[in-house]
N, C-alpha and C positions, 0 to 999 in steps of 0.2 A: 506160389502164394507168398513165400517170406520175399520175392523181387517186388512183388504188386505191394506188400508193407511195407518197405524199404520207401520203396518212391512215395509212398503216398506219406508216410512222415517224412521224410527229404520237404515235401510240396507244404507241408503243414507249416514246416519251419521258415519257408520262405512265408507264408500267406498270416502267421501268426503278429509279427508285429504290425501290420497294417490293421489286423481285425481288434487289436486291443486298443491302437492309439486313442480312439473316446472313451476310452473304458473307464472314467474317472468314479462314476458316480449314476443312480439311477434318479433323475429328479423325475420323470414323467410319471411316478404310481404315484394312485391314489392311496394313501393311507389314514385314511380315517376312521376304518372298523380297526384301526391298532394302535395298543399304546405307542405313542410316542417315546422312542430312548432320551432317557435327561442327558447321559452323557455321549461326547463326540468322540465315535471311533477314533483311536490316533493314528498316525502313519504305519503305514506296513512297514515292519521292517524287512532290511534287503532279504533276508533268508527268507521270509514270509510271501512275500511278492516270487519271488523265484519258485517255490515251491506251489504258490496260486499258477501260477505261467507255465510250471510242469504239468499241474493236475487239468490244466486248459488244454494244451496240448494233447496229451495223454486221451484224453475224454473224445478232442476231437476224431482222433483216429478210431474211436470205436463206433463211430456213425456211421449204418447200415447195419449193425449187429443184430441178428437176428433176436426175437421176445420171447424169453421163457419164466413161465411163474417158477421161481423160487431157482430160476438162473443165478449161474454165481461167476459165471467167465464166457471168454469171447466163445467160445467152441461148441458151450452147450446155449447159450446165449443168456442174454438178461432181463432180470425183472430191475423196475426203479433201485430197489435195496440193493442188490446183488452190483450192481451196475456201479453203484457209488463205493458199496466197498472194495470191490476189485479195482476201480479205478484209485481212491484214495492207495492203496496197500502198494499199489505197483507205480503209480508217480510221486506219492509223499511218505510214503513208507509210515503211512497213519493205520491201524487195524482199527475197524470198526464194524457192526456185524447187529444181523437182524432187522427187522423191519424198518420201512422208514419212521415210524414213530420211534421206537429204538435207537436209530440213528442220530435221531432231534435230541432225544434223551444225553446222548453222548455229545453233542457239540454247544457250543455259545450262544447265544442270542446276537444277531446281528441288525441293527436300523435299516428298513428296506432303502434308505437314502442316500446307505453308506454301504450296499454291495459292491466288494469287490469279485473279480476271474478268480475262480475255485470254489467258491462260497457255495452253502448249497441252501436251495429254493423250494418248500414244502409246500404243498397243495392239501385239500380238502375233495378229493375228487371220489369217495366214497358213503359222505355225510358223518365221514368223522376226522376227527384233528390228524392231522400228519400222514396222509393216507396216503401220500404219493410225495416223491424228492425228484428235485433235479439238480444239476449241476451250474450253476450261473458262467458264462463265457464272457460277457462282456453285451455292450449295446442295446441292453433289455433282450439278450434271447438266453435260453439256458440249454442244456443236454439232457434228455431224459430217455427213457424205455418205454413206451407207451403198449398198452396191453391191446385197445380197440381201436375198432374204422378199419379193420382189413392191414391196415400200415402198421404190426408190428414191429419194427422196427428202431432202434436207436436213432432219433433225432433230434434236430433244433427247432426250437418253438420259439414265440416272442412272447414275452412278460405281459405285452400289452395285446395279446388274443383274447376275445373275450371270454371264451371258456374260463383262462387261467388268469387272468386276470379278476376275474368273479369269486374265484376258490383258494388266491393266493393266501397261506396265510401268515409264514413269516421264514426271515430269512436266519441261518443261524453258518457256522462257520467251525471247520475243524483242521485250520491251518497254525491257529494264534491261541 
């Protein structure tokens, strides 16, 4: 098991700079049920972008991890929450803990214009605010833990699914 994670982070490392080269910016959402930010994100600083580019990393090798309500690690598996702070704690050494509405509570507000890799991406998928988090990677898809459809499982979705794309409701950041 530790050969089979070895190589498959080895392969992340090579497949990682290819997957973020567009990664500048998200212009294709619609944003119109959301304020608009007056001000312009600034540049990431070099430490900030490294540690987005960890948490991407990081994130991606937890794809396939099996779904568990109120998971909190790879072994017993993940729910959305569990999933984001274990991955924040173990690639950016950020602690952050409790629901994903909780989780919104503890980080910034982000322009969905101005997502960067690591950011994370909150949903409405229960009929109430912040009911579900993912993790933004880059190209309009993000990483999340999804509970139904039989696909338990840790994966990558696109921004622009209509499901999540109908439920998005804003993007916030606990890198900066």
């Amino acid at each position: 098991m530790f050969m089979f994670t070895l190589l498959r982070n080895a392969l992340l490392l090579l497949v990682l700079p290819v997957m973020l080269a567009g990664c500048g910016t998200l212009n294709t959402l619609s944003t119109a049920r959301l304020p608009a930010s007056q001000a312009t994100r600034p540049p990431a600083s070099a430490q900030a972008q490294e540690r987005g580019n960890n948490v991407v990393l990081y994130t991606l090798g937890m794809i396939d991890t099996g779904y568990r309500f109120g998971g909190k690690n790879p072994d017993a598996g993940f729910d959305c929450s569990g999933m984001v702070s274990y991955i924040f704690a173990q690639a950016a050494g950020v602690r952050v803990s409790g629901s994903a509405a909780d989780i919104a509570r503890q980080s910034r507000p982000v322009d969905l214009q101005q997502l960067r890799p690591g950011d994370l991406v909150f949903f409405n998928t229960l009929g109430r605010p912040f009911s579900h988090v993912g993790i933004y990677i880059g190209n309009d898809r993000f990483v999340h833990a999804p509970s139904s459809s039989g696909q338990a499982r840790v994966r990558t979705e696109s921004l622009k699914n209509r499901y999540f794309a109908q439920r998005l409701e804003a993007a916030r950041s606990l890198l900066e």
